[in-house]
N, C-alpha and C positions, 0 to 999 in steps of 0.2 A: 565620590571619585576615588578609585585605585592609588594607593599608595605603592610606592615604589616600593621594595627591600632587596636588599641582598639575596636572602632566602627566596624572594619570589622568583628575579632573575635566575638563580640557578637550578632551579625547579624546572622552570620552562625553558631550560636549556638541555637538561638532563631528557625533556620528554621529545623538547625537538628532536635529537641526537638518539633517542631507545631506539632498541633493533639494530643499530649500525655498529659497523667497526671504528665510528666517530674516534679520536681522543677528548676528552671530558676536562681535559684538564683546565686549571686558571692560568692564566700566563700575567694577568695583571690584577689582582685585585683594588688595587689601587684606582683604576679605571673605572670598575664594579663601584667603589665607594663616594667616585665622583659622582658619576651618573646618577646614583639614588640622591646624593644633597642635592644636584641641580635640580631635576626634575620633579620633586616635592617642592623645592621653592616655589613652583608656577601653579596658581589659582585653576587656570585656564585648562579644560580639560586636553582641546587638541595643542593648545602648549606641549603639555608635560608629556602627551604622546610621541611630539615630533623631537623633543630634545632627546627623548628617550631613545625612538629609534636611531636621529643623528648620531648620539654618543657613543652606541656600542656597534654602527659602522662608521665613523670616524676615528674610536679608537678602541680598537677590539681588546675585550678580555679574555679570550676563551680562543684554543688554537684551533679550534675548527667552531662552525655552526653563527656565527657570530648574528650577520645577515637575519637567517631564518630566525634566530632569538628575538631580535631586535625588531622583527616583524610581528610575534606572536607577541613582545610586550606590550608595543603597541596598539594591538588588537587588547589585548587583555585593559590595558588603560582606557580606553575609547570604550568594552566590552563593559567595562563596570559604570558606566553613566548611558547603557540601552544605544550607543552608537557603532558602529563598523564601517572600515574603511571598505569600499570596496571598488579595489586597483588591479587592475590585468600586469599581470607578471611582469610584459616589458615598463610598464612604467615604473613598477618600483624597482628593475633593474637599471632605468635610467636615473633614478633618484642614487642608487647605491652610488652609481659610476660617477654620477656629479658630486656626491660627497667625498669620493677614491678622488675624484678631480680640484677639489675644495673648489666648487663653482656654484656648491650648494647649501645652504647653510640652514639654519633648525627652525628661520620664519618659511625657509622656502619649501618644508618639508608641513609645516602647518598650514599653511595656504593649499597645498594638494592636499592634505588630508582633509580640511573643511569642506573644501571641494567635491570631493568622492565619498565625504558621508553619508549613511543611508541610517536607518534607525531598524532598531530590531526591541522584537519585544524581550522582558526580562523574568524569568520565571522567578516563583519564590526563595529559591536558595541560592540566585547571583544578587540578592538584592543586598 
């Protein structure tokens, strides 16, 4: 299963954000360093995925891109155990908006992602 890091998140935030006149900046680290203790606390692969997305749109580190991050980490967590979410845009736009609305919380983002698992194969250098 995918560990979380600092370094990973800002990786796949810098790639979300390439090409664009994004700002890159942190505006919380702080946020950044919760998110990585919580979500390696959880055994559970769609666990750690769904706090992970909760966390960083519930409470953004990053002045732009936050969203798209929080979706590729999650992919990448889900990605490193041969799973993938796979959700039509308005849905994870209604997941975002329930979490903007605190109406949604990190089992109810676990529960759609078990949901919408599919499984993919893993080549030899994601293993």
């Amino acid at each position: 299963m995918q560990d979380v890091s600092l370094e990973l998140i800002v990786s796949l935030h810098r790639n979300v954000l390439a090409g664009s006149q994004a700002d890159l900046r942190i505006i919380s680290e702080g946020n950044l360093h919760q998110l990585v203790f919580q979500a390696n606390l959880k055994d559970d692969l769609f666990s750690r995925a769904a706090l992970a997305f909760w966390s960083l749109c519930a409470y953004p580190a990053f002045r732009e891109g936050n969203r798209r991050t929080a979706y590729c980490l999650a992919e990448k967590i889900l990605g490193s155990a041969g799973c993938r979410v796979d959700l039509p845009c308005p849905d994870v736009r209604a997941l975002v908006q329930g979490i903007d609305a605190f109406t949604v919380e990190p089992e109810d983002v676990e529960r759609v992602f078990r949901n919408a698992a599919v499984p993919v194969s893993l080549s030899g250098s994601e293993r």
